[in-house]
PASEBA-1860 file (N, C-alpha, C; in nm, 3 decimals):
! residues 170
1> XXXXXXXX> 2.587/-2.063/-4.370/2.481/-2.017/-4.282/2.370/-2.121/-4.279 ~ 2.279/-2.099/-4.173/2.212/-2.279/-4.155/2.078/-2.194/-4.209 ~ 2.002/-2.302/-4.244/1.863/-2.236/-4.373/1.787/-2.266/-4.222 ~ 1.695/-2.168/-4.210/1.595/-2.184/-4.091/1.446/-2.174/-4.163 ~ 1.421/-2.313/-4.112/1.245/-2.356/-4.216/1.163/-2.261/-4.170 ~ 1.121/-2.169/-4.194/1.011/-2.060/-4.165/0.896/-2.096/-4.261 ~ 0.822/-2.161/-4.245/0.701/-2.201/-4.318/0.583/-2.095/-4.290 ~ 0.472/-2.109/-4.390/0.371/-1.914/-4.339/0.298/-2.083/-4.193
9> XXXXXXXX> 0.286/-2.177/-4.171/0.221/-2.246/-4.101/0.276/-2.201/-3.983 ~ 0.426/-2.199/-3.960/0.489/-2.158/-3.819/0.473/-2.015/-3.774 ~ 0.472/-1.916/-3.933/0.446/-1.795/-3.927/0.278/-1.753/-3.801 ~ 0.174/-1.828/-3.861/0.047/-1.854/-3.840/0.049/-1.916/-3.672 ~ 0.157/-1.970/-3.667/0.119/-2.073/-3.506/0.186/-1.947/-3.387 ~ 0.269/-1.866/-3.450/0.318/-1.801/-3.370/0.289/-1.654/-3.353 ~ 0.225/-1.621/-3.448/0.135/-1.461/-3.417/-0.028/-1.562/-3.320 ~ -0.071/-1.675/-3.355/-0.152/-1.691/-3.314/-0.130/-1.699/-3.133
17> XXXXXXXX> 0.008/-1.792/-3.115/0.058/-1.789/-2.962/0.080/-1.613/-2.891 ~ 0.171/-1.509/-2.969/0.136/-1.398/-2.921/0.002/-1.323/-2.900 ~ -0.085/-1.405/-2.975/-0.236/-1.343/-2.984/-0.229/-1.356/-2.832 ~ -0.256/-1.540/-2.819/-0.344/-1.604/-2.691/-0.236/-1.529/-2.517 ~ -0.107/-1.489/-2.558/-0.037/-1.454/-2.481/-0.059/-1.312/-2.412 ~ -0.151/-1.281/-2.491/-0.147/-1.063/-2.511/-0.265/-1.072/-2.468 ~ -0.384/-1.157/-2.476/-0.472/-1.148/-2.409/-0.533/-1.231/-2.325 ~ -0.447/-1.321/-2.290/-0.462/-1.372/-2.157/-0.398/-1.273/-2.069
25> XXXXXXXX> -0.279/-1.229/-2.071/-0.207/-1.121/-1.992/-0.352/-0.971/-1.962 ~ -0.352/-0.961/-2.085/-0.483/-0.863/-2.031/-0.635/-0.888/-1.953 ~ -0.655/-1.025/-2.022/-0.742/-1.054/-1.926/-0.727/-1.063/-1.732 ~ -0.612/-1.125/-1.712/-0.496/-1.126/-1.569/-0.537/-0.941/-1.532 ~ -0.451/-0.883/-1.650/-0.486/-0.781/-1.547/-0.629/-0.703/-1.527 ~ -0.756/-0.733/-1.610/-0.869/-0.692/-1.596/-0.910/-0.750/-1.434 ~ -0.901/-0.889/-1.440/-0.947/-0.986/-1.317/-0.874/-0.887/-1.214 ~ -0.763/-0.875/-1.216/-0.677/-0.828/-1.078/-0.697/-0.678/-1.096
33> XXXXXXXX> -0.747/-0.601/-1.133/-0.796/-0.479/-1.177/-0.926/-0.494/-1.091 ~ -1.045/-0.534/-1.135/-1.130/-0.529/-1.095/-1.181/-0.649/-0.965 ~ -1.091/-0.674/-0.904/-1.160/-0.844/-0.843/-1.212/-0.777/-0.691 ~ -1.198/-0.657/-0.665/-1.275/-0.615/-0.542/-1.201/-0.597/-0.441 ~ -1.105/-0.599/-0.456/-0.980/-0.577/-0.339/-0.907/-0.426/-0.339 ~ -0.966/-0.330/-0.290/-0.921/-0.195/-0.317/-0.802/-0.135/-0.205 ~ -0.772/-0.265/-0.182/-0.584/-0.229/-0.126/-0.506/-0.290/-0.205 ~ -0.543/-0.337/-0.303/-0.425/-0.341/-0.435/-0.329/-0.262/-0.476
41> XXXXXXXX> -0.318/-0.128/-0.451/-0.273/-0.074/-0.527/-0.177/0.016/-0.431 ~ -0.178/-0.039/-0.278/-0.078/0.030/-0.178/0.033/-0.002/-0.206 ~ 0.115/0.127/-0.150/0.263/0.100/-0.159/0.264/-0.021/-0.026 ~ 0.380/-0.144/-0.076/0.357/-0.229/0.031/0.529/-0.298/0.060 ~ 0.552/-0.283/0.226/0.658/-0.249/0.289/0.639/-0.383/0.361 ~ 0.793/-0.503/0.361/0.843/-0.570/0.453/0.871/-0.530/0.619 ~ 0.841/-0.545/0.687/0.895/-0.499/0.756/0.941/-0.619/0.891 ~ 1.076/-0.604/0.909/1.129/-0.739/0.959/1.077/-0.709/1.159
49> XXXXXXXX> 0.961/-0.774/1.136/0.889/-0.753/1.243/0.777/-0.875/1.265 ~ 0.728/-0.905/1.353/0.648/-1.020/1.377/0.496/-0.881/1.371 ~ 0.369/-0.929/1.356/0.237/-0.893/1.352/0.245/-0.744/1.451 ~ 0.256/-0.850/1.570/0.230/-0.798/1.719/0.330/-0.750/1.764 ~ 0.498/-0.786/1.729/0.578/-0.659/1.726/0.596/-0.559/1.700 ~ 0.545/-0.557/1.558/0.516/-0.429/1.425/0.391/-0.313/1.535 ~ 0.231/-0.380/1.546/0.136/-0.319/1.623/0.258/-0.263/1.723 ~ 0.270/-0.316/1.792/0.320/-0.261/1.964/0.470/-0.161/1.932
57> XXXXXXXX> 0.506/-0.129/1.822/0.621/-0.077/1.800/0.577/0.055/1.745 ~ 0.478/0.032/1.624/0.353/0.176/1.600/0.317/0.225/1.745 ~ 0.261/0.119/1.841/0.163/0.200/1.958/0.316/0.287/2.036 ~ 0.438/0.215/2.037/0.505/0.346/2.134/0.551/0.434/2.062 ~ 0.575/0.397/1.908/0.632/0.492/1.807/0.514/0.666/1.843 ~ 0.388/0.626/1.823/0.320/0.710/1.837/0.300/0.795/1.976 ~ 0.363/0.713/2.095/0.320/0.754/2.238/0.455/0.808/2.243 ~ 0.593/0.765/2.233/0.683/0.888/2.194/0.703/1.008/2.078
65> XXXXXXXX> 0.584/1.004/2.022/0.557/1.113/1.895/0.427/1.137/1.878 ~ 0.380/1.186/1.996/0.249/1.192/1.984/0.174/1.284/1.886 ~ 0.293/1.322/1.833/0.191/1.488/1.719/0.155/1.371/1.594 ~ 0.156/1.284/1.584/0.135/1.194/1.490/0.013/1.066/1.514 ~ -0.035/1.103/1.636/-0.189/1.092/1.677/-0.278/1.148/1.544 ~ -0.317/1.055/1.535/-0.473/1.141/1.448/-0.605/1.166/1.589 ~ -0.622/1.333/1.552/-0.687/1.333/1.691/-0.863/1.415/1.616 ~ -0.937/1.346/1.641/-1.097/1.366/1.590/-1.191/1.434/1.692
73> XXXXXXXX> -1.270/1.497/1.668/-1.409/1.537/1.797/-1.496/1.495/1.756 ~ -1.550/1.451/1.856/-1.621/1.379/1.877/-1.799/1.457/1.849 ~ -1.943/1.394/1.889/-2.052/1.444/1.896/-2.051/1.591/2.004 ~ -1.998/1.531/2.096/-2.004/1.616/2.181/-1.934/1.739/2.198 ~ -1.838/1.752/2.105/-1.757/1.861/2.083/-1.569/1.829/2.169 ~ -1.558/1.687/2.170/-1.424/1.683/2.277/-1.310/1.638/2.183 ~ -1.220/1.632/2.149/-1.116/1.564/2.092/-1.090/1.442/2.165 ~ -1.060/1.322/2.060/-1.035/1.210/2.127/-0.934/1.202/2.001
81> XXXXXXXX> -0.835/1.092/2.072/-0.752/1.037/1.968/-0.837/0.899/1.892 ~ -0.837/0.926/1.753/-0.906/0.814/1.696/-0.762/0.683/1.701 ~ -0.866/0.579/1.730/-0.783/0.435/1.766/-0.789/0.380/1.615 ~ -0.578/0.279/1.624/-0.622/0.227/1.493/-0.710/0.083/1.557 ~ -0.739/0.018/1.432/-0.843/-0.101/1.494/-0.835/-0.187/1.382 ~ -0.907/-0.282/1.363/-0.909/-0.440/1.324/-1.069/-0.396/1.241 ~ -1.021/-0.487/1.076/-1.166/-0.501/1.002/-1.158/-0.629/0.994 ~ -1.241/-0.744/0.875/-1.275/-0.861/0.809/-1.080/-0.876/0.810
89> XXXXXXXX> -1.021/-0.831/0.675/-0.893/-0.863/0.624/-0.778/-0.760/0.713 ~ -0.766/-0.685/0.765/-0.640/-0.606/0.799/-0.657/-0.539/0.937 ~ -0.565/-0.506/0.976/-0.521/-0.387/1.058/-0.526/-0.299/1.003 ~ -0.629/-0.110/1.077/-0.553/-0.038/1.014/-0.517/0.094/1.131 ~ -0.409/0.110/1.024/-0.296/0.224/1.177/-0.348/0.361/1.076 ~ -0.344/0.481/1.173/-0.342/0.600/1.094/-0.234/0.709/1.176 ~ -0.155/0.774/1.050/-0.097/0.862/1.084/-0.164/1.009/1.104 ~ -0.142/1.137/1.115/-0.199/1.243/1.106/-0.023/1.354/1.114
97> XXXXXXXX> -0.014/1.376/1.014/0.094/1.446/0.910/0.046/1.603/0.949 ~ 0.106/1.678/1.084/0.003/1.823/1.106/0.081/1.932/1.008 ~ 0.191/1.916/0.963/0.284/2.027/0.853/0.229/1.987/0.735 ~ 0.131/1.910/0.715/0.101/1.876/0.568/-0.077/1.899/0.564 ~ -0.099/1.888/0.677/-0.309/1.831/0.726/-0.313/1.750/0.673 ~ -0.251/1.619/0.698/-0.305/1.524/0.649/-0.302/1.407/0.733 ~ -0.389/1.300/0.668/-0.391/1.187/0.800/-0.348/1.072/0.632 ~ -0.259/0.977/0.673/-0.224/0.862/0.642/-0.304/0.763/0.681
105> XXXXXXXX> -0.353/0.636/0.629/-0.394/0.505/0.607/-0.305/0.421/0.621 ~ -0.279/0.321/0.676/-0.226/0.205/0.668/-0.261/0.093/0.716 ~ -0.174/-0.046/0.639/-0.310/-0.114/0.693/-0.165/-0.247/0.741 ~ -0.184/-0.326/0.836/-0.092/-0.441/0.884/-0.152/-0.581/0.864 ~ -0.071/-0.667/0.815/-0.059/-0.812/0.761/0.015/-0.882/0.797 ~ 0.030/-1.021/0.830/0.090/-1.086/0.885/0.146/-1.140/0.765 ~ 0.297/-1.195/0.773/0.386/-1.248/0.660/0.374/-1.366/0.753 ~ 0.481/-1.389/0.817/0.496/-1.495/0.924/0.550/-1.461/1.045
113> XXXXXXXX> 0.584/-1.543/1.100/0.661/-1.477/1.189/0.758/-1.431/1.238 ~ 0.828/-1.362/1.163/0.947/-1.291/1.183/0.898/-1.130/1.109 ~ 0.805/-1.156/1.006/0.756/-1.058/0.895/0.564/-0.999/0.936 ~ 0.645/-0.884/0.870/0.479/-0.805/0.916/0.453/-0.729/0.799 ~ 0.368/-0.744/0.666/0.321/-0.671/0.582/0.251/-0.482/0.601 ~ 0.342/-0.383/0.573/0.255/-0.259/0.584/0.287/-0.172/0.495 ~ 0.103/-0.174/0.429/0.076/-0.089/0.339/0.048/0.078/0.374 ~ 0.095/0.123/0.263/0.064/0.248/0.310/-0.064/0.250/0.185
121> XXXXXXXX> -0.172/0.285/0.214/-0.289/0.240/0.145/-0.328/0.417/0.095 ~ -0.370/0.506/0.174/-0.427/0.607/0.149/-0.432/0.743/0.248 ~ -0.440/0.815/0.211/-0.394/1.022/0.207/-0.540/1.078/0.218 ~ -0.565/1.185/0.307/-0.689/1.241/0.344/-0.646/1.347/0.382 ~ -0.701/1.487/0.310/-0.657/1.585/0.360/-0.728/1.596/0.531 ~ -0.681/1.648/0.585/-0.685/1.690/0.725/-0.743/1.558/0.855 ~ -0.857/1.608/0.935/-0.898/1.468/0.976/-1.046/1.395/0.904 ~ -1.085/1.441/0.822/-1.191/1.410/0.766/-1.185/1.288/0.672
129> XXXXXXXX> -1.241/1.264/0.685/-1.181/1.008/0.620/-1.303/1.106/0.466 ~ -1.349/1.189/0.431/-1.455/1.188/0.328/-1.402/1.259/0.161 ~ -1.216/1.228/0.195/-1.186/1.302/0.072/-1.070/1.174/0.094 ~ -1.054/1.055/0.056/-0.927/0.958/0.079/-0.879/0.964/-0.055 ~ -0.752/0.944/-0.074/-0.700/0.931/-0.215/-0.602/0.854/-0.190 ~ -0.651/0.743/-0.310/-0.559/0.615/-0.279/-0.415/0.626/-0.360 ~ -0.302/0.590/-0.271/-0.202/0.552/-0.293/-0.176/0.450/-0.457 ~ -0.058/0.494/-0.575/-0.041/0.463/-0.642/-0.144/0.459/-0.774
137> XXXXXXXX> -0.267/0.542/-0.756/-0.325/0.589/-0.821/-0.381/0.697/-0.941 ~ -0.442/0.709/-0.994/-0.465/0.838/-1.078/-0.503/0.955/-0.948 ~ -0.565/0.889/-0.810/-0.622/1.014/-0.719/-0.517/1.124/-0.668 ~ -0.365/1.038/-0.698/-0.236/1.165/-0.688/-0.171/1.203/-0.803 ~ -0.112/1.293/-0.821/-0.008/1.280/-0.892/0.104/1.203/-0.897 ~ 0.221/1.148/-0.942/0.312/1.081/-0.938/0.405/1.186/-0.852 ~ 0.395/1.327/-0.879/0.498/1.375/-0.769/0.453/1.360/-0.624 ~ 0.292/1.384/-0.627/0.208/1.373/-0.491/0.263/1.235/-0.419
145> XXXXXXXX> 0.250/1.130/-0.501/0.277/1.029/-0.483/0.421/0.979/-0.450 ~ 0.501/1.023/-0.508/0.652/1.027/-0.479/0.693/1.082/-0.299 ~ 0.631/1.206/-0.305/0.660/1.296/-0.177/0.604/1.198/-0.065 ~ 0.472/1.139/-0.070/0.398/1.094/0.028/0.463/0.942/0.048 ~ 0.494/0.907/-0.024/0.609/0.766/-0.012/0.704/0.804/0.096 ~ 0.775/0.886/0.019/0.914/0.915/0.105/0.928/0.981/0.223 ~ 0.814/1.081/0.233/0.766/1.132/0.397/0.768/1.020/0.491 ~ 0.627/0.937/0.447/0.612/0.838/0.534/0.720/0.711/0.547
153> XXXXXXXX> 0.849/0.669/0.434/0.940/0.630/0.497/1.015/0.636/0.582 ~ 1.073/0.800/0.547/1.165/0.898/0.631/1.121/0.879/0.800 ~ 0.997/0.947/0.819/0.936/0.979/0.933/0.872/0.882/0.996 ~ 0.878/0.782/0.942/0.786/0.659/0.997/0.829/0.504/0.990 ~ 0.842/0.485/0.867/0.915/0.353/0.826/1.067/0.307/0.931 ~ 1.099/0.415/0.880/1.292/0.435/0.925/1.258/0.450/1.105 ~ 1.178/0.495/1.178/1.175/0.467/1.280/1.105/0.347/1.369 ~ 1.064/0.280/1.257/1.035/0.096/1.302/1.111/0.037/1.281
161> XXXXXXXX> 1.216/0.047/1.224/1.358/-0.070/1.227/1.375/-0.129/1.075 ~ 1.391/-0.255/1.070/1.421/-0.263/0.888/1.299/-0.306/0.872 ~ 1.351/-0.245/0.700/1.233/-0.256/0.647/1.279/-0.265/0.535 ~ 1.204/-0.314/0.405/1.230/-0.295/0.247/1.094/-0.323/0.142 ~ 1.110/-0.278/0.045/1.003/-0.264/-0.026/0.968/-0.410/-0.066 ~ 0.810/-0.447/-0.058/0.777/-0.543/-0.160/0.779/-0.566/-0.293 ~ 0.807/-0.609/-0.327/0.795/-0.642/-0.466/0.749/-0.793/-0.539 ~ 0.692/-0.779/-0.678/0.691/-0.945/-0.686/0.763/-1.062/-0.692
169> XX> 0.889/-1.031/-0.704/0.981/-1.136/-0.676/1.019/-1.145/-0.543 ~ 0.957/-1.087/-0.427/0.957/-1.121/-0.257/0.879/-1.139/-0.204
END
C-alpha cells in the first residue's frame, strides 16, 4: 500500500482552503442575495422565440383567449384592459387566472435572436398589484408554488410553442 505524506502542515493548508472556499461561496450568495435585482428569484423559461415574436405571440395568445386579459377600472368607474408595457430592464406581460382571482407577472428578455427569456416573476390575488407574492419565495408555499408553475405552463407556456426551463448550465 503506498504511504500518503499527510503532514498536520497539509492538514492546516487544507481546512484553511475549505475555510476560504465556504466563505467566499457565502459571501457570492449574500452579494447575489442582496444586489437589488428583485427578479432573481423568477421561475425563468427559454422560449424558442425571437423578443418580438414571443410579444406578438402573447398579444394573439391573449386576443384568442381573452378571459386571460387582466381587466382593471379605472377612476371613472369603466373597465379597461390593463396593457402589458416596457420599464428601465424588462417587458412586463400579465396574466389574470379568473378560476383562481388571480393575476400573474411576467416579465420578457431578449436571449438573441432566435431566444426570448420569460419569467414568471409574481402572483396577486385578484386585480389589485398591492398584495404581489414573489415567485420561488418564502411569499408561497412550495405547494403554492408548485401549482402556480405548472398552471402557468400548462395554460400558457405550452400554448407559445417550445419552450424549456432555464437553468445554470443554459
Amino acid at each position: 500500500m503506498r504511504n500518503l505524506d499527510i503532514t498536520p502542515n497539509k492538514i492546516v493548508i487544507s481546512i484553511i482552503l475549505i475555510i476560504i472556499l465556504f466563505m467566499g461561496y457565502q459571501f457570492l450568495h449574500f452579494v447575489y442575495r442582496f444586489s437589488g435585482d428583485v427578479y432573481m428569484s423568477s421561475e425563468e423559461y427559454i422560449v424558442n422565440k425571437s423578443f418580438n415574436d414571443l410579444d406578438w405571440q402573447i398579444y394573439q395568445f391573449k386576443k384568442t383567449n381573452p378571459q386571460y386579459y387582466l381587466i382593471k377600472t379605472n377612476e371613472k368607474g369603466e373597465d379597461i384592459v390593463y396593457e402589458d408595457h416596457s420599464s428601465n430592464k424588462h417587458y412586463h406581460v400579465f396574466f389574470y387566472w379568473e378560476d383562481k382571482n388571480q393575476t400573474v407577472q411576467c416579465l420578457i428578455d431578449p436571449i438573441d435572436n432566435k431566444n426570448a427569456l420569460l419569467s414568471l416573476y409574481a402572483v396577486s390575488k385578484g386585480t389589485n398589484f398591492a398584495s404581489w407574492k414573489l415567485i420561488n419565495t418564502d411569499d408561497l408555499t412550495k405547494k403554492e408554488n408548485k401549482e402556480i408553475k405548472k398552471k402557468f405552463e400548462v395554460e400558457i407556456l405550452d400554448k407559445l410553442g417550445k419552450w424549456k426551463h432555464k437553468r445554470w448550465y443554459n
